[in-house]
C-alpha positions as CSV (number, residue, x, y, z in Angstrom):
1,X,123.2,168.3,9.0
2,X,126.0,167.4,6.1
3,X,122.8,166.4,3.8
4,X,121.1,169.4,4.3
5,X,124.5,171.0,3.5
6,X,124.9,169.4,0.3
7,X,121.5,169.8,-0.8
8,X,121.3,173.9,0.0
9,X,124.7,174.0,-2.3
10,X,123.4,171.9,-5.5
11,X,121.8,174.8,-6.7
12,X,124.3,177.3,-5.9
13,X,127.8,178.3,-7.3
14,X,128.9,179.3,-3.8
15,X,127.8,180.9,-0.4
16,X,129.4,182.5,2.5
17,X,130.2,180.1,4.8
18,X,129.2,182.4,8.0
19,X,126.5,184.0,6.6
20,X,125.1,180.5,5.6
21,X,125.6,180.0,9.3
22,X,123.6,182.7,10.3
23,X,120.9,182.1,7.6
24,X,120.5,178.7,9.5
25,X,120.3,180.1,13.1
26,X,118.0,182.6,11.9
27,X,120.5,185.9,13.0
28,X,117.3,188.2,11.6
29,X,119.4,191.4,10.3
30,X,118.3,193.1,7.3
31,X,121.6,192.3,5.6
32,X,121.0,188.3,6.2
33,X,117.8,188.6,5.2
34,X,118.5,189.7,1.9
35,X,121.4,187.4,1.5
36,X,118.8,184.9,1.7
37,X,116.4,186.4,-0.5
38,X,118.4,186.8,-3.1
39,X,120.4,183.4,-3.0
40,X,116.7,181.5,-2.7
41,X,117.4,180.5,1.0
42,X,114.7,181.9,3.2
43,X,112.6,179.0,3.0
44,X,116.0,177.6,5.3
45,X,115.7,180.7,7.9
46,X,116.1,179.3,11.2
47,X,115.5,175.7,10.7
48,X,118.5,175.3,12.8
49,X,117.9,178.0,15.7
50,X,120.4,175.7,18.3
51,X,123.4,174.6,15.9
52,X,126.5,176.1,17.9
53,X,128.9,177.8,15.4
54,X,131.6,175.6,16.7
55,X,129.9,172.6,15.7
56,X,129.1,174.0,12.2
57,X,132.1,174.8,11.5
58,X,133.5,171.0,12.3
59,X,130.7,170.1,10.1
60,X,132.1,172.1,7.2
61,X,135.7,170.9,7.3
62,X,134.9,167.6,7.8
63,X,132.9,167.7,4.8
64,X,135.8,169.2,3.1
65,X,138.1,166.7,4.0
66,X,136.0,164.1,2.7
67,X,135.8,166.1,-0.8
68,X,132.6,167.1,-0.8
69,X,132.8,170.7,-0.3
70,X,135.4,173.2,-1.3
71,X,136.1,175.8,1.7
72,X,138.0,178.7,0.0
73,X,138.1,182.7,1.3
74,X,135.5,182.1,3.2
75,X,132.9,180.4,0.9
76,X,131.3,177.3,0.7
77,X,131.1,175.1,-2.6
78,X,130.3,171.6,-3.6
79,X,133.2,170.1,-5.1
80,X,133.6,169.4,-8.9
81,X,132.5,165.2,-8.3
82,X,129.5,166.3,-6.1
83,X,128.0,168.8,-8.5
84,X,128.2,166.0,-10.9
85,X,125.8,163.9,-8.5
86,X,123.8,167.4,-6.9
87,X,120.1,165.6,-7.8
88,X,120.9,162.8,-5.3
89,X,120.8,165.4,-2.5
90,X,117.1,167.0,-2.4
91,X,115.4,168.9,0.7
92,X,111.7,168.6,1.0
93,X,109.7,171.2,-1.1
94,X,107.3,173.2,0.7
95,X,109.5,174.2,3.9
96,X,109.1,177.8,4.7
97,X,111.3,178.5,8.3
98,X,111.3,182.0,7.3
99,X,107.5,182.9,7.3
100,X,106.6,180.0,10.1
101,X,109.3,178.7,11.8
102,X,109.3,180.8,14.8
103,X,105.7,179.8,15.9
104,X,104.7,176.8,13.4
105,X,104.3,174.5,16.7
106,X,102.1,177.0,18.5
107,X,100.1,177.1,14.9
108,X,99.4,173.3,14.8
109,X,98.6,172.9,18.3
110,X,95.5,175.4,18.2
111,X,94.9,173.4,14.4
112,X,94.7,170.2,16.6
113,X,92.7,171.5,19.4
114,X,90.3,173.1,17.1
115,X,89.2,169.9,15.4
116,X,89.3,168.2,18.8
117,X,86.7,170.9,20.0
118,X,84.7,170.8,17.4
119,X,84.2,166.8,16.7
120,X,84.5,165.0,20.0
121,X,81.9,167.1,22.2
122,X,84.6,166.6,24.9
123,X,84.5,163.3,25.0
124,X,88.3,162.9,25.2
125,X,90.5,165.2,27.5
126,X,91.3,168.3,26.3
127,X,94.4,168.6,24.5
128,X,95.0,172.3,25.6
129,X,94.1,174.4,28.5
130,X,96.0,177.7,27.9
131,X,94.1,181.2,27.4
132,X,95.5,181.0,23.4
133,X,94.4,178.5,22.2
134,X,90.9,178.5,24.7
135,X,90.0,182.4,22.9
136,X,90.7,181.4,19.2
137,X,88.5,178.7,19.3
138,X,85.7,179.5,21.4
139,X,85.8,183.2,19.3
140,X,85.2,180.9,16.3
141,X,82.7,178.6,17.5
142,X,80.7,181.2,18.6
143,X,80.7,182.6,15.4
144,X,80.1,179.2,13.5
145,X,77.1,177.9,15.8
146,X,76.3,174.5,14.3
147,X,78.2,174.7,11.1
148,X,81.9,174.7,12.3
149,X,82.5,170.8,12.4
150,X,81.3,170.3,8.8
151,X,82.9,173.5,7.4
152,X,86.5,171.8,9.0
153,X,85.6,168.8,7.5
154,X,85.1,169.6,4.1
155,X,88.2,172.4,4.0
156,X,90.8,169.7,5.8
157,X,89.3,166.9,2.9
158,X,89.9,169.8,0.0
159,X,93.3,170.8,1.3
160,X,94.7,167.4,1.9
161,X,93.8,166.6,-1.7
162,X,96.4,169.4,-2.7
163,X,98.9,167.2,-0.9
164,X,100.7,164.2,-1.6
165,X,99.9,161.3,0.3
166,X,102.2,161.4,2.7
167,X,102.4,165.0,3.4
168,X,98.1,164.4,3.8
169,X,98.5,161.1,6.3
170,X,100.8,162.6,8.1
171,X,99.3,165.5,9.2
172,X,96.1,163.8,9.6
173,X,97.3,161.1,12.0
174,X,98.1,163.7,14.5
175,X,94.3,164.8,14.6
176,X,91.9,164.0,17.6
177,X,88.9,163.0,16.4
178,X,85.3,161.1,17.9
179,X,87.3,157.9,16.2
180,X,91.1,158.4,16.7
181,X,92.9,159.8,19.0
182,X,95.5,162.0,17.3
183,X,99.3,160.8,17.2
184,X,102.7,162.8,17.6
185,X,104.7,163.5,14.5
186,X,107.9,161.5,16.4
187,X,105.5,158.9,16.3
188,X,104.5,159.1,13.4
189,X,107.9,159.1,11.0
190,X,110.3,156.6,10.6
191,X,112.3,155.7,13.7
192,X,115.6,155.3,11.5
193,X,115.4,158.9,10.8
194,X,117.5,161.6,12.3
195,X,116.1,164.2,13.9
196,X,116.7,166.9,11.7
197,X,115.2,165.0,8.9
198,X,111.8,164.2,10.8
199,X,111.8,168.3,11.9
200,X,112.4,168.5,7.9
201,X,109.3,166.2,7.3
202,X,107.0,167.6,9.7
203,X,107.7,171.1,9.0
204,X,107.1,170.9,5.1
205,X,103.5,169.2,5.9
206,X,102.6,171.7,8.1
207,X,103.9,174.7,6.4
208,X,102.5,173.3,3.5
209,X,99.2,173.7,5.3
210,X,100.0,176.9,6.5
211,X,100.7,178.4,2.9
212,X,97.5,176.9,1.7
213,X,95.2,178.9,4.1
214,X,97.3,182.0,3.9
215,X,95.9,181.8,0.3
216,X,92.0,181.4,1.2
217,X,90.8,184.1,3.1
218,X,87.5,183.5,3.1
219,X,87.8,179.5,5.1
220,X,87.2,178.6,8.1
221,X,90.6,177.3,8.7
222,X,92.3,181.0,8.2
223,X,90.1,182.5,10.0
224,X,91.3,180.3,12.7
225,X,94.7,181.1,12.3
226,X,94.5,184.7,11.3
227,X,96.4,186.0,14.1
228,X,98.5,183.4,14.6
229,X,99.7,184.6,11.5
230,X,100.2,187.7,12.6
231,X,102.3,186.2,15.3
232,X,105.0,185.0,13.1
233,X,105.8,188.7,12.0
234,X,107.9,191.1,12.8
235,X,105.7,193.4,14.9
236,X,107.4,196.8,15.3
237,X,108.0,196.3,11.2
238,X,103.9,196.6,11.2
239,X,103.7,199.6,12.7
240,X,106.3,200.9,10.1
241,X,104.8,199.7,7.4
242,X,101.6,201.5,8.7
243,X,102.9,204.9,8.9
244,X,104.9,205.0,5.6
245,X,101.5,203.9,3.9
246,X,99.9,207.0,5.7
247,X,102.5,208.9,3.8
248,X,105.7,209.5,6.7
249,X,109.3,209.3,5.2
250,X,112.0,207.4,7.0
251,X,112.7,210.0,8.9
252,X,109.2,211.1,9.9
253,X,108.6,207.8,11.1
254,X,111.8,207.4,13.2
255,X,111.0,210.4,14.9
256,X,107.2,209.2,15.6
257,X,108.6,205.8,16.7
258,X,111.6,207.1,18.7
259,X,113.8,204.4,16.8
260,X,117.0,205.4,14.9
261,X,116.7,205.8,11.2
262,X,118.8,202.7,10.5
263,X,116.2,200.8,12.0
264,X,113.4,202.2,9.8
265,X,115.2,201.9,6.8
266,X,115.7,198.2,7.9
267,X,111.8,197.7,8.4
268,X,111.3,199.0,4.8
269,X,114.1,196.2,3.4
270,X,112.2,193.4,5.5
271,X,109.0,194.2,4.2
272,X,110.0,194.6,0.7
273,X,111.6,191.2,0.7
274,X,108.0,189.6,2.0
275,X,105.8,191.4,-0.2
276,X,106.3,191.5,-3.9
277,X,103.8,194.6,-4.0
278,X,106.2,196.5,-1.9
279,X,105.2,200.4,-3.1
280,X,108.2,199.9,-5.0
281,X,107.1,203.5,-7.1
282,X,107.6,205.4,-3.7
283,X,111.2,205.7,-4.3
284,X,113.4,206.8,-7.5
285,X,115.7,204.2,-8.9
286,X,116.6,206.7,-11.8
287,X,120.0,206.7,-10.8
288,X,120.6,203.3,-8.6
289,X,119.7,201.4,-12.1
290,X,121.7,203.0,-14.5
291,X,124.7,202.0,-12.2
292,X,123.2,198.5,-11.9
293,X,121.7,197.5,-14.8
294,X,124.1,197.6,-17.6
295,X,127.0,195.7,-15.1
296,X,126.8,191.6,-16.0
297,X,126.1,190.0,-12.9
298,X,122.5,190.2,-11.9
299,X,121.1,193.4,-10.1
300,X,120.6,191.8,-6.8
301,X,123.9,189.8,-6.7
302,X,125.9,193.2,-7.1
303,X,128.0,194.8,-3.9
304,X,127.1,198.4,-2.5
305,X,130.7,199.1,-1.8
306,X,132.0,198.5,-5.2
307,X,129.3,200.2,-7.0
308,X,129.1,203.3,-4.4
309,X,133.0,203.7,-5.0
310,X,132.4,204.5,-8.8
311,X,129.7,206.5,-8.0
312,X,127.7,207.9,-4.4
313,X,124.3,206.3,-4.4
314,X,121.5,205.9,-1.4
315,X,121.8,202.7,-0.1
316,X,117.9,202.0,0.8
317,X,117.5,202.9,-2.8
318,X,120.3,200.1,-3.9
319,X,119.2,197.6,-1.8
320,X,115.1,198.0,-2.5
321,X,116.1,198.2,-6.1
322,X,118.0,194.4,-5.9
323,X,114.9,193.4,-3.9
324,X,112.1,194.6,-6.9
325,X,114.3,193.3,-9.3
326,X,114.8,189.9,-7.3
327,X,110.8,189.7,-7.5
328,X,110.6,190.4,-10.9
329,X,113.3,187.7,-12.1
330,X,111.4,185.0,-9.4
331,X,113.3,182.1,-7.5
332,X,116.0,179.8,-9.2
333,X,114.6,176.4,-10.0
């Protein structure tokens, strides 16, 4: 856990030290899901949904006391010798705990199973019996008679080529095919490695993967994993998002739903944050932007209470205007 400490921090000047915390368990409230957002740390969401806050903690001070980190009114910094040394401490690239975290095991499972089904002719036990994964694919197969096996073959070669080679043999080892019989990931990496590292490894091929077919509508492969997509979002949000496109306001759809306006208002942040095509125009930022916009730190770094004491201003309006603006500006490299 201390390296991927050190390398969220090499690109930041500093974070909150419980919020970081809660970023890292995946605590999913709106106001940690911007923190996130707008400090380039979603792709961490929840990597770490078991780490006891006692034991972070320890982490932290320890860290501190070996002069690596500063701890300091309740943020966390590298110290002045580490930043020096920041591009020793790099996290894997494509990781995205955020978006597929919560069900990026049941999402390669029914990837595995698929291929098995559709290149052994069940020649090798099957590697899944439960009603999932036995709809998905028989609802595909059905639907690809006779053309599924070299459809999967030609979309896993294409995508694998987008990958490096170890992020492509990794991920390919754990297929079952008529000629292998697929390994585990554990198996697969480097017993010297801790286990957060190899959950690190394995979850940037596979999310990799993920992203890729997200992007290509039109394959096999999504079509596959269509609503297991669906699966890893946040279903009452849906529904939201559904009515406010039909034209209800917050409150409209609070009273529909039978859900406090809070909690709409909080569907509307979440969404905003996923989607850069948020309907951003639905709302008037007249007045939250000339508060925001001619202050020096950037929009989405700014504080609602300071800025609402010099002036009264609608806080979904302030917090969707950091998020359009985030979008705009893009992710820190």
């Amino acid at each position: 856990m201390e390296q991927l400490i050190l390398a969220i921090l090499r690109e930041k000047d500093k974070l909150k030290l419980s919020t970081l915390y809660q970023i890292l368990i995946g605590k999913r409230t709106s106001s940690t899901i911007c923190y996130a957002f707008f400090h380039d740390l979603l792709a961490y969401f929840g990597c770490l949904t078991q780490l006891e806050e006692e034991s972070w903690y320890h982490t932290c001070q320890k860290l501190a006391k070996r002069g690596k980190v500063e701890l300091e009114d309740g943020h966390i910094s590298l110290t002045g010798q580490m930043n020096e040394n920041r591009a020793d401490f790099v996290l894997p690239g494509h990781i995205n705990f955020y978006r597929f975290g919560k069900v990026d095991g049941v999402g390669w499972r029914l990837m595995q199973f698929f291929v098995q089904q559709v290149t052994t002719n069940g020649e090798h036990r099957s590697l899944e019996n439960g009603s999932f994964y036995s709809y998905e694919v028989q609802k595909l197969l059905a639907s690809r008679v006779g053309q599924a096996k070299e459809e999967v073959y030609v979309e896993l070669q294409e995508a694998f080529q987008h990958f490096s080679d170890s992020e492509a043999n990794l991920l390919a080892r754990t297929l079952t095919g008529n000629k292998q019989i697929g390994e585990t990931f554990y198996q697969i990496l480097d017993d010297d490695l801790d286990t957060l590292t190899k959950r690190l490894l394995q979850a940037n091929a596979t999310h990799q993967f993920y992203q890729y077919f997200l992007q290509r509508p039109d394959s096999l492969i999504h079509e596959l994993l269509k609503d297991w997509y669906r699966m890893g979002l946040n279903q009452s949000l849906l529904l939201t998002r559904e009515l406010f496109l039909a034209g209800a306001n917050v409150q409209e759809i609070a009273a529909r739903r039978h859900l406090k306006e809070s909690t709409v208002r909080d569907h509307l942040i979440e969404w905003a944050v996923n989607d850069p095509n948020f309907p951003f125009d639905s709302f008037d930022f007249s007045k939250v932007a000339s508060q925001l916009d001619p202050l020096p730190l950037s929009v989405w770094l700014q504080n609602y209470k300071e800025v609402n004491q010099r002036e009264r201003i609608d806080f979904l309006s302030f917090r969707l205007y950091q998020i359009k603006r985030k979008h705009e500006h893009g992710a820190n490299q």
